[in-house]
C-alpha positions in Angstrom: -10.2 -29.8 38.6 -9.7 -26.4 37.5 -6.9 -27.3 35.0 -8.9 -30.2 33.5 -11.9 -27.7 32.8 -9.5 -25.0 31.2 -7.5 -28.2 29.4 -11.2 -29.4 28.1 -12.2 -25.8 26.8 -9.0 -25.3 25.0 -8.8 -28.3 23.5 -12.8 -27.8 21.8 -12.6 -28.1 18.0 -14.8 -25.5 16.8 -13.8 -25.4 13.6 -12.2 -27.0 10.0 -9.9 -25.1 7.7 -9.7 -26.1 4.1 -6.2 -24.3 4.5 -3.6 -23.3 6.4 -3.8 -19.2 6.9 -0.6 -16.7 7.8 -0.1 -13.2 7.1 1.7 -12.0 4.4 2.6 -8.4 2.5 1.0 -6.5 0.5 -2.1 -9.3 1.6 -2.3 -12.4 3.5 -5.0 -15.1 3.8 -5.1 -15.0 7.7 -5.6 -11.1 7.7 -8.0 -11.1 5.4 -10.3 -13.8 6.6 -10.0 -12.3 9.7 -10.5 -8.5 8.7 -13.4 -10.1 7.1 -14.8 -11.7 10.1 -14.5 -8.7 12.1 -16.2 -6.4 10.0 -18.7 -9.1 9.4 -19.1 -9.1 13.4 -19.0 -5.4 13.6 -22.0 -4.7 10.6 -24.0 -8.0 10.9 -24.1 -9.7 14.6 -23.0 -6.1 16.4 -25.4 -4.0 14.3 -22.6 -1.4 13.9 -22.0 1.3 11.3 -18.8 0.6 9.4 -16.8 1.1 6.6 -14.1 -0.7 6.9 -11.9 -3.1 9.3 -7.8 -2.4 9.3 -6.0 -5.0 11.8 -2.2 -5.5 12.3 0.0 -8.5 11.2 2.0 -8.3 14.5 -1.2 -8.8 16.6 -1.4 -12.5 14.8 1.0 -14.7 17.2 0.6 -17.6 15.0 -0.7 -19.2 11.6 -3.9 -21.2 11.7 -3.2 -25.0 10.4 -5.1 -26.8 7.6 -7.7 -29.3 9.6 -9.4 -28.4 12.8 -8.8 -25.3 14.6 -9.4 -25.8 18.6 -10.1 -22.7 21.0 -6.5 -22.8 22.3 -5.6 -22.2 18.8 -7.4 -18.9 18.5 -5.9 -18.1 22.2 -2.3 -18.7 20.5 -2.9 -16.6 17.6 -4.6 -14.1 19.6 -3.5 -14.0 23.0 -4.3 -10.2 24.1 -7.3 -8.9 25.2 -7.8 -6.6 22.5 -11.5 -5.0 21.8 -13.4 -4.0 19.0 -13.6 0.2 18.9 -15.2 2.3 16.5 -13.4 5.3 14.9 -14.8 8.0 12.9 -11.5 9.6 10.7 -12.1 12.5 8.4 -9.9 13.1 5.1 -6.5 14.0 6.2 -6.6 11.4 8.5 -7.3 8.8 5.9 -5.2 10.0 3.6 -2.7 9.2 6.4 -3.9 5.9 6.9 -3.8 5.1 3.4 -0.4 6.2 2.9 0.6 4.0 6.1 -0.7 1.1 4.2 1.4 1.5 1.2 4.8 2.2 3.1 3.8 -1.1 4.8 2.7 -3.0 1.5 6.4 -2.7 0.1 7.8 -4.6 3.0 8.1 -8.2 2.8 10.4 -9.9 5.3 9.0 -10.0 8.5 5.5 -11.3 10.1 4.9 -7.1 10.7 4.9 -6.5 6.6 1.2 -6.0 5.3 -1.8 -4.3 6.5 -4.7 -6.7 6.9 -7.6 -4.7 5.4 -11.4 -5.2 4.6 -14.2 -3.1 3.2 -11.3 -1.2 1.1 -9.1 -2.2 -1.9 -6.3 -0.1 -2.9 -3.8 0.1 -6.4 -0.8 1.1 -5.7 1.7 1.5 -8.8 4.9 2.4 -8.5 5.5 4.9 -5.8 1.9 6.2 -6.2 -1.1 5.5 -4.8 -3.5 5.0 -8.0 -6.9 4.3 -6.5 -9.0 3.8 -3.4 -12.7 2.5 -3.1 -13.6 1.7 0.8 -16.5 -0.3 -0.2 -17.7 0.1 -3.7 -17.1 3.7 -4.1 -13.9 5.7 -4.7 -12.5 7.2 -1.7 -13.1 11.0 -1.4 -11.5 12.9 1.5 -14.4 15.3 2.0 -16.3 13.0 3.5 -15.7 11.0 6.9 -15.6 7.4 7.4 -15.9 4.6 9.7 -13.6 2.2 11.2 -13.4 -1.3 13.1 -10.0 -1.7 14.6 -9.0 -2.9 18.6 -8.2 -0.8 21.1 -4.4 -0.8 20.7 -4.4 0.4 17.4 -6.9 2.9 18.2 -4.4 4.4 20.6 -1.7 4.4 18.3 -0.3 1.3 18.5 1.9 -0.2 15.7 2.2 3.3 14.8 -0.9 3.8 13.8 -0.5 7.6 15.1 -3.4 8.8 12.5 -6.1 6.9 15.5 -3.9 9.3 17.7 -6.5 12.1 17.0 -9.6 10.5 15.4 -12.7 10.3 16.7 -13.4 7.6 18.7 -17.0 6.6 18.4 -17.4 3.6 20.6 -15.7 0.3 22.5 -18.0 -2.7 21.8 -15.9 -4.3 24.7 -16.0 -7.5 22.2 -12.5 -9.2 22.5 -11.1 -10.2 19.1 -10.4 -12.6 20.4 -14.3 -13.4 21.1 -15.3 -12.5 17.6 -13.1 -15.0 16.1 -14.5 -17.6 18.3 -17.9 -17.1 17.7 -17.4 -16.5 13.9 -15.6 -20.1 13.8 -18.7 -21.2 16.0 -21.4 -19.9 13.5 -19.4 -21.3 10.6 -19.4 -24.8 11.9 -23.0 -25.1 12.9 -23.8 -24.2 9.5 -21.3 -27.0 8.4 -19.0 -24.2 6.4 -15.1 -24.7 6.4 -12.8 -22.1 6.8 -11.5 -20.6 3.6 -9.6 -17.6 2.0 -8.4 -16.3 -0.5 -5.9 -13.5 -2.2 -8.6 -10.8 -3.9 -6.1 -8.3 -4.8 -7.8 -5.9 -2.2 -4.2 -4.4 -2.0 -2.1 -4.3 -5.1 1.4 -3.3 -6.0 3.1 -3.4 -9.2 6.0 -1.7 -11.1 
């Protein structure tokens, strides 16, 4: 009985890609739509202050598939219970965080290379990081900003130690997990497939 009702829930369609999505380095289409969603979540449906969203690859178990998408899906790609937390991080510690996202940007050869990102874009030429904007403005480490990121990376997870010490503003005790659901949920009401696409929010050249 019990199985039958968790085998019916899993097995809901709640959505249609007009894709398939995985991660990739220096930017992928699944981190992006879902940085995207989450920030979305976080600003619009959650009413939070926030800059930006930063997410891991390694926290993405799986690719979402071209077609429908079912809840067991998201539960495959996203099997932890990580929530939503707020961070406040002044200039030094962005400065770390932006310097994280380059070292990671130049790796390309495992699921773990990449920073998802949204809210920011960065240019990174060379070995120098050439410009910032988190939003539409350029970054400038006097001031302090706001981030959406889970739990686990708020603690320093990935090694993500520049969270180590931030200031931690709020848990929304929203799951990912959750958010993704009821993103792909709004979406098909309103009869909207899932897309992505490559923006060039990080960029690396020569």
């Amino acid at each position: 009985q019990y199985k039958n009702k968790i085998d019916k829930q899993m097995n809901e369609v709640i959505s249609n890609s007009k894709i398939e999505m995985d991660v990739n380095s220096p930017e992928g289409l699944l981190g992006n739509f879902i940085c995207d969603l989450t920030l979305f979540t976080t600003t619009q449906l959650l009413k939070k202050d926030a800059d930006f969203c930063i997410l891991n690859n390694g926290g993405f178990r799986t690719s979402l598939p071209k077609g429908n998408i079912t809840v067991g899906k998201i539960f495959e790609l996203m099997p932890f219970d990580n929530q939503l937390v707020l961070l406040e991080l002044d200039g030094n510690q962005m400065i770390e965080l932006i310097n994280y996202i380059k070292q990671k940007s130049f790796l390309s050869d495992s699921r773990k290379a990449g920073v998802p990102i949204s809210g920011m874009r960065i240019s990174i030429i060379g070995a120098d990081i050439y410009r910032v904007f988190i939003g539409t403005k350029e970054f400038d480490n006097s001031k302090k900003y706001k981030v959406v990121t889970t739990n686990y990376l708020a603690n320093g997870g990935d090694q993500m130690n520049f969270f180590k010490n931030a200031n931690q503003i709020e848990n929304t005790n929203v799951l990912l997990r959750d958010a993704i659901i009821d993103y792909l949920k709004l979406l098909q009401k309103q009869k909207i497939k899932l897309d992505a696409e490559l923006d060039g929010r990080i960029e690396v050249s020569e």
